[in-house]
C-alpha positions as protocol buffer text, in pm:
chain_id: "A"
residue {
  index: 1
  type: UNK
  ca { x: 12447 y: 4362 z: 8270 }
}
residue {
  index: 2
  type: UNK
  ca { x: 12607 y: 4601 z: 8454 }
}
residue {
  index: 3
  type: UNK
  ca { x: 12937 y: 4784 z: 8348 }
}
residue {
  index: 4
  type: UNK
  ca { x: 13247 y: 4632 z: 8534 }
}
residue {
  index: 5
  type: UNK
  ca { x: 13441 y: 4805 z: 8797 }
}
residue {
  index: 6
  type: UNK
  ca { x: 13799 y: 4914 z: 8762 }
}
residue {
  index: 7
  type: UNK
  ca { x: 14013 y: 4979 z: 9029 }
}
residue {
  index: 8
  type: UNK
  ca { x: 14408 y: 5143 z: 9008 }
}
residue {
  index: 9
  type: UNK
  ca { x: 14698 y: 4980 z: 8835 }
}
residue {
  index: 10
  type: UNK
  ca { x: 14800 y: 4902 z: 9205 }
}
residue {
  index: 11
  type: UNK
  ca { x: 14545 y: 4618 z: 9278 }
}
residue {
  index: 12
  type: UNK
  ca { x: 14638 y: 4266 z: 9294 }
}
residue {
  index: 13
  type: UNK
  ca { x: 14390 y: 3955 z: 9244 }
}
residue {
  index: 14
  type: UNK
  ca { x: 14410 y: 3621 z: 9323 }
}
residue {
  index: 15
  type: UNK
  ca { x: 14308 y: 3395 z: 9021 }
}
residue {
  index: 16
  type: UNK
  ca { x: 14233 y: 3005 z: 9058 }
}
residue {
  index: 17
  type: UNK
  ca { x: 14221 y: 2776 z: 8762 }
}
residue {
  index: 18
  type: UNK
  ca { x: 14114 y: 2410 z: 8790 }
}
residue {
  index: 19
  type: UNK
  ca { x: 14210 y: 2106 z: 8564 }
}
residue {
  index: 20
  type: UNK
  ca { x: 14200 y: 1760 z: 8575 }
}
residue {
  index: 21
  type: UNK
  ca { x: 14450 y: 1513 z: 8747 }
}
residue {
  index: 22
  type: UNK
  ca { x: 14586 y: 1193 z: 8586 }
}
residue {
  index: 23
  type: UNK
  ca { x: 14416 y: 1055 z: 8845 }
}
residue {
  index: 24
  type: UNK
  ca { x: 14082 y: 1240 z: 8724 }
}
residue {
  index: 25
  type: UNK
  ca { x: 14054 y: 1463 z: 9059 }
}
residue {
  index: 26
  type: UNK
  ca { x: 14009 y: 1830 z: 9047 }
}
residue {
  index: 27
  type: UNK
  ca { x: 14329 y: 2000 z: 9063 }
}
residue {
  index: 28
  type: UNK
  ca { x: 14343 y: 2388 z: 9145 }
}
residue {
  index: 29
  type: UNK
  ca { x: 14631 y: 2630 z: 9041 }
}
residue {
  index: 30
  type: UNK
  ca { x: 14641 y: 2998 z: 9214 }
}
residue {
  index: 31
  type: UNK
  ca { x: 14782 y: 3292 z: 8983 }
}
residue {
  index: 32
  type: UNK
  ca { x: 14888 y: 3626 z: 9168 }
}
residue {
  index: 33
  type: UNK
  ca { x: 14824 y: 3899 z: 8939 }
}
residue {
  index: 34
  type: UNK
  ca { x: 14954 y: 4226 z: 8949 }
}
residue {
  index: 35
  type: UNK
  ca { x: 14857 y: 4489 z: 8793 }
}
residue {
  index: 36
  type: UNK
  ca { x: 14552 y: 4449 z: 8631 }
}
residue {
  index: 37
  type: UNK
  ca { x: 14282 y: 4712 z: 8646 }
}
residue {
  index: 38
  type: UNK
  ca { x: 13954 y: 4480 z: 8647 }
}
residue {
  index: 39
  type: UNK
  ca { x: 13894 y: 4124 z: 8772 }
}
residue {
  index: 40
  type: UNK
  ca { x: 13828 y: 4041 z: 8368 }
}
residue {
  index: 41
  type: UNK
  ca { x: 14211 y: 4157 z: 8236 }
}
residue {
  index: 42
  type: UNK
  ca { x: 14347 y: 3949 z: 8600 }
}
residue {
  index: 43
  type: UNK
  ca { x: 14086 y: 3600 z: 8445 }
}
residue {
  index: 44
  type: UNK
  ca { x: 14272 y: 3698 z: 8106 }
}
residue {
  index: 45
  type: UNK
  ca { x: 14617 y: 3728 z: 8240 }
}
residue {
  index: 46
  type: UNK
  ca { x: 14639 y: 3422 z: 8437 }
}
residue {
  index: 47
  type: UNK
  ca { x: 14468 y: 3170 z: 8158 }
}
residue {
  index: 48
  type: UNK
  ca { x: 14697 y: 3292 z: 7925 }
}
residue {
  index: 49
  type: UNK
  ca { x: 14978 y: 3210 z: 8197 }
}
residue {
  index: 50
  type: UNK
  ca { x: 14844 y: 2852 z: 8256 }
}
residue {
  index: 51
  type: UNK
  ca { x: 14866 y: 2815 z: 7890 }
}
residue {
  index: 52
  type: UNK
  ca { x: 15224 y: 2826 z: 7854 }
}
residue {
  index: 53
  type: UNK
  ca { x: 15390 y: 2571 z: 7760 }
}
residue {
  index: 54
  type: UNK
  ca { x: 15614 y: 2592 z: 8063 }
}
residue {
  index: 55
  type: UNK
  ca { x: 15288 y: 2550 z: 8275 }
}
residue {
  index: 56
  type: UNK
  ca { x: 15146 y: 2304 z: 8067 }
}
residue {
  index: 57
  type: UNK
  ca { x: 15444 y: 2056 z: 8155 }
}
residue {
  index: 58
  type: UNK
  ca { x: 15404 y: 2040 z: 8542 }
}
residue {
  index: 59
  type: UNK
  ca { x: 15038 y: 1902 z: 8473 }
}
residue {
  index: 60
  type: UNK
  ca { x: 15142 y: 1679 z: 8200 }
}
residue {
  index: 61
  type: UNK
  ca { x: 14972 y: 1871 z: 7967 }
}
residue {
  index: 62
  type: UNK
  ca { x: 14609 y: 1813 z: 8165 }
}
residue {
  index: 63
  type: UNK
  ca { x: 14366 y: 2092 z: 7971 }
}
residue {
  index: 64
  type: UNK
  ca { x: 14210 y: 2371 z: 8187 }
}
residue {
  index: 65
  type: UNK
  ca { x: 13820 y: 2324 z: 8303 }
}
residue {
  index: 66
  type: UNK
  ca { x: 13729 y: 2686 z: 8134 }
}
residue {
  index: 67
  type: UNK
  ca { x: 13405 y: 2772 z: 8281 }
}
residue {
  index: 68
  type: UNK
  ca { x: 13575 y: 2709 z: 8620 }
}
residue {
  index: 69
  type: UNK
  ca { x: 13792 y: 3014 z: 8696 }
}
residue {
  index: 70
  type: UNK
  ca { x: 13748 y: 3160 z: 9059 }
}
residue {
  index: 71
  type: UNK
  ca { x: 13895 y: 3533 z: 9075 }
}
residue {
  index: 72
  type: UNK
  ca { x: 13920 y: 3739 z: 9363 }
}
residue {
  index: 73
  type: UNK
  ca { x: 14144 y: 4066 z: 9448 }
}
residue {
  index: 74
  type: UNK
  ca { x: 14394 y: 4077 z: 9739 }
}
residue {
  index: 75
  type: UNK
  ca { x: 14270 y: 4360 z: 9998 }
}
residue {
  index: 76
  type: UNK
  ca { x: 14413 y: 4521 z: 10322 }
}
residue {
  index: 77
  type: UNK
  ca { x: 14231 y: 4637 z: 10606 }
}
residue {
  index: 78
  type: UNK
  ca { x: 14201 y: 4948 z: 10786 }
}
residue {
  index: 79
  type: UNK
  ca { x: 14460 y: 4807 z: 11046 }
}
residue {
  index: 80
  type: UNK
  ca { x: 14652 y: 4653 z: 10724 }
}
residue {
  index: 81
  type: UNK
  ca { x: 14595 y: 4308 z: 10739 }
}
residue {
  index: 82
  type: UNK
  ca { x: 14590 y: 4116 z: 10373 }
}
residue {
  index: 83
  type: UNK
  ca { x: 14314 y: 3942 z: 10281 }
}
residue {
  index: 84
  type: UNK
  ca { x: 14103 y: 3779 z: 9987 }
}
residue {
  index: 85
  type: UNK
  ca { x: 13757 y: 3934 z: 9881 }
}
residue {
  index: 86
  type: UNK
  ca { x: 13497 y: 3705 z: 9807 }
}
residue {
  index: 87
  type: UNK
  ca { x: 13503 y: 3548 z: 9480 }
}
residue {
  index: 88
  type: UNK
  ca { x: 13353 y: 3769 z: 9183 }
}
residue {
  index: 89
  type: UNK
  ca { x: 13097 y: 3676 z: 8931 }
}
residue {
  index: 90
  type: UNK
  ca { x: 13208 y: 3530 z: 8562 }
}
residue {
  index: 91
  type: UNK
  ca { x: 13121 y: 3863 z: 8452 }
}
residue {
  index: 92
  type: UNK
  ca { x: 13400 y: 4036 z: 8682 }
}
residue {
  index: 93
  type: UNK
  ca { x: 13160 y: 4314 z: 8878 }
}
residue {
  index: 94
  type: UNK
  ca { x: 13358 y: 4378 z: 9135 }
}
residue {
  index: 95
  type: UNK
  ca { x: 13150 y: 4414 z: 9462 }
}
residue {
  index: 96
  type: UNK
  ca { x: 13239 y: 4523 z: 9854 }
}
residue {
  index: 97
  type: UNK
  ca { x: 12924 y: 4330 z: 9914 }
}
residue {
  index: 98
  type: UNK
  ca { x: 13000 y: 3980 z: 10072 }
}
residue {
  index: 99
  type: UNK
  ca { x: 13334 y: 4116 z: 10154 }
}
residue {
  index: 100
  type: UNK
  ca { x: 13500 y: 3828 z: 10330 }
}
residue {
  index: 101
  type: UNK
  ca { x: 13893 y: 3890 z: 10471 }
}
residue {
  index: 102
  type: UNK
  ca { x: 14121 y: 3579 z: 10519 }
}
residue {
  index: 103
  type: UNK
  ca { x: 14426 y: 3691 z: 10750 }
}
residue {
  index: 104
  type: UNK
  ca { x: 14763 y: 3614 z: 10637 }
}
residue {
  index: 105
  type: UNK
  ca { x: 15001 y: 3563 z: 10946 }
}
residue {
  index: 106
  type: UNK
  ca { x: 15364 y: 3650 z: 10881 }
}
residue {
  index: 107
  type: UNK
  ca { x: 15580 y: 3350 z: 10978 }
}
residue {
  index: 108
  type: UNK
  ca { x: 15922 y: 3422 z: 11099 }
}
């Protein structure tokens, strides 16, 4: 198992959790965390915020699937573009490999 990578206090992840629907479909939630220095503490940070109890109310109280949390850190571009990188492993080793950029178009 290889040792996680950290990056600065600056880096931002995007962290989706899934639970069920009353109607039994998968739902998904996305977390933006900020902050966080490895893809582990941004999993931590945004299952602990989909535990709340304020959180827990707009899904009438529908339990999180655990094993299925999908994180992956917001990155720019040379020419500054944002982006997602593709999702990392459970374990949280953060990769450039596979590095896949969705553009985010400003809407005025």
């Amino acid at each position: 198992m290889q040792k996680e990578q950290s990056v600065d206090r600056g880096s931002k992840w995007m962290v989706g959790v899934r639970f069920p629907s009353a109607a039994g479909r998968a739902v998904r939630h996305f977390y933006l965390v900020d902050g966080a220095v490895s893809s582990a503490e941004a999993r931590s940070t945004a299952v602990s915020e989909a535990g709340r109890v304020s959180e827990l109310a707009g899904r009438q109280s529908a339990e999180l699937d655990p094993p299925w949390v999908e994180v992956q850190r917001v990155v720019r571009d040379p020419l500054g573009r944002v982006g997602l990188s593709a999702p990392l492993p459970v374990e949280g080793k953060a990769s450039s490999e596979g590095l896949a950029v969705l553009l985010v178009q400003e809407v005025s």
